[in-house]
N, C-alpha and C positions, 0 to 999 in steps of 0.2 A: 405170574409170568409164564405164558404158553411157552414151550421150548420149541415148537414147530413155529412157532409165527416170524413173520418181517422183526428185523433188528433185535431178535435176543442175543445177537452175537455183540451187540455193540455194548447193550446193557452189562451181560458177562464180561467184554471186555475191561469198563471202566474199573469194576469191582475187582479185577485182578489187578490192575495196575495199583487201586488202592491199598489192597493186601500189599504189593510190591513196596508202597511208599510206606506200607506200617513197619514192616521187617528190614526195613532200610537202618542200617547202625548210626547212630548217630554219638556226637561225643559227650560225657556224663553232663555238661555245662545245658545242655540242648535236648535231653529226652523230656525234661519237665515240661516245654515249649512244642514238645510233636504234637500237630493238628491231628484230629481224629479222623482220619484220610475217609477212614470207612464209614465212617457216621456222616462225612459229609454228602460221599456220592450216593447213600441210600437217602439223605435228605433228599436230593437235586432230583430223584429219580421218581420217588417218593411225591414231590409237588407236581414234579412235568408229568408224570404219568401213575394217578393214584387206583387207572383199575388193574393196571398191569403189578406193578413193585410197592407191595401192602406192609402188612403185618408177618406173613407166613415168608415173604422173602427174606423178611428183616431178621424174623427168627432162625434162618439156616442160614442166613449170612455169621448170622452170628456166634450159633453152631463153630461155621466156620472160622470164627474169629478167635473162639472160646480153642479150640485145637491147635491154632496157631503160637498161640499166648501159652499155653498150657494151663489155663486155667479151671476153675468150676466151670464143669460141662450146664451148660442154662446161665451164664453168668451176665455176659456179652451178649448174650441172644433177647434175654431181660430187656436189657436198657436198650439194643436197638429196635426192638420189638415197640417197645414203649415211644422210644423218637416216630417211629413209622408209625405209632398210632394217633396221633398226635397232629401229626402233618398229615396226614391223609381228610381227618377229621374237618381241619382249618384249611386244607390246602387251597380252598376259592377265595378267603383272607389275606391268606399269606401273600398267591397270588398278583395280589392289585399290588401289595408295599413298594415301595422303592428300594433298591437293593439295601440301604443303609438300613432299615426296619429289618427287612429279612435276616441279613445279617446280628440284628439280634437278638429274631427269635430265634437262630437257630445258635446261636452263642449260649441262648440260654438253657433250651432243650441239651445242646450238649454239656451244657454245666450239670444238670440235673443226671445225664447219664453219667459224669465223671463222679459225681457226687455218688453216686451207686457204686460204681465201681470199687471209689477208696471206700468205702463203709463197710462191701461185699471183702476186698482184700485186705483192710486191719481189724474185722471183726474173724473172720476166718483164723488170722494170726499166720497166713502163708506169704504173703509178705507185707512187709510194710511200707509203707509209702505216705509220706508229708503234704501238707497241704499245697504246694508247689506239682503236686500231682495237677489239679483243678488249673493251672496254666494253660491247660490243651484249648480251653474252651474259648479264651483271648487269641491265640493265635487263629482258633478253627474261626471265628466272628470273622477276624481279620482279612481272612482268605478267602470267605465263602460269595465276595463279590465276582474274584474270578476263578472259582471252580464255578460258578452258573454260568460266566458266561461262555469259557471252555468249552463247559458239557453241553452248555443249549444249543455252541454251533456243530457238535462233535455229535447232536442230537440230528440238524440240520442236514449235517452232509450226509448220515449215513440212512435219513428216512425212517429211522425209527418213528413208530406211531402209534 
């Protein structure tokens, strides 16, 4: 992602807004259910535009994610690294599906980052977390029909290209 180029403001935009929706409190009944806000706009951004937001964006998003969480520095940056590789790789596949497929795969690429996750956080022993961790990835499937179509018009009006 060029920082001088057309619409990196829009791309940076959505990514704080996701940070916003990660650090949003929510009540003990409802954190196992939080979508992985960030994992999903780096998916969205990831298919719409694979030579711009890669692997290397994925990794300092995730950086950034890794310091928000207070977690292992490389933790978060791993598994979205890993999602971006992923979809960048398939992105002309994924492309064709019908939002309900898409929604799949990327249900399931985020199961496999959740899955890192609790494996990285109860082998650590820094916290622990239950298999109702891996919930994110039902709600993230769930949603990811309109965060694409949000971002793709939110793509639209502001000419990112």
């Amino acid at each position: 992602m060029k920082f001088g180029s057309r619409g990196t403001w829009a791309i940076a935009a959505s990514f704080i807004v996701a940070f916003m929706l990660t650090a949003l409190p929510l009540p003990d009944w409802a954190v196992s259910w939080r979508p992985a806000w960030v994992a999903l706009v780096l998916a969205y951004w990831c298919l719409a535009l694979p030579q711009r937001v890669g692997v290397v964006i994925a990794w300092i998003v995730g950086l950034l994610l890794d310091v928000m969480h207070g977690s292992l520095l490389g933790q978060h940056a791993f598994g979205l690294a890993t999602i971006a590789y992923f979809i960048v790789i398939y992105h002309q596949q994924i492309r064709v599906y019908p939002l309900f497929r898409q929604a799949l795969v990327i249900g399931s690429l985020i199961f496999i980052y959740s899955s890192s996750m609790l494996l990285i956080y109860n082998l650590l022993g820094s916290m622990h977390y239950g298999y109702d961790y891996l919930l994110a990835a039902i709600t993230s499937a769930l949603l990811w029909p309109w965060i694409f179509v949000v971002l793709r018009d939110f793509r639209r009006k502001t000419s990112v290209a």
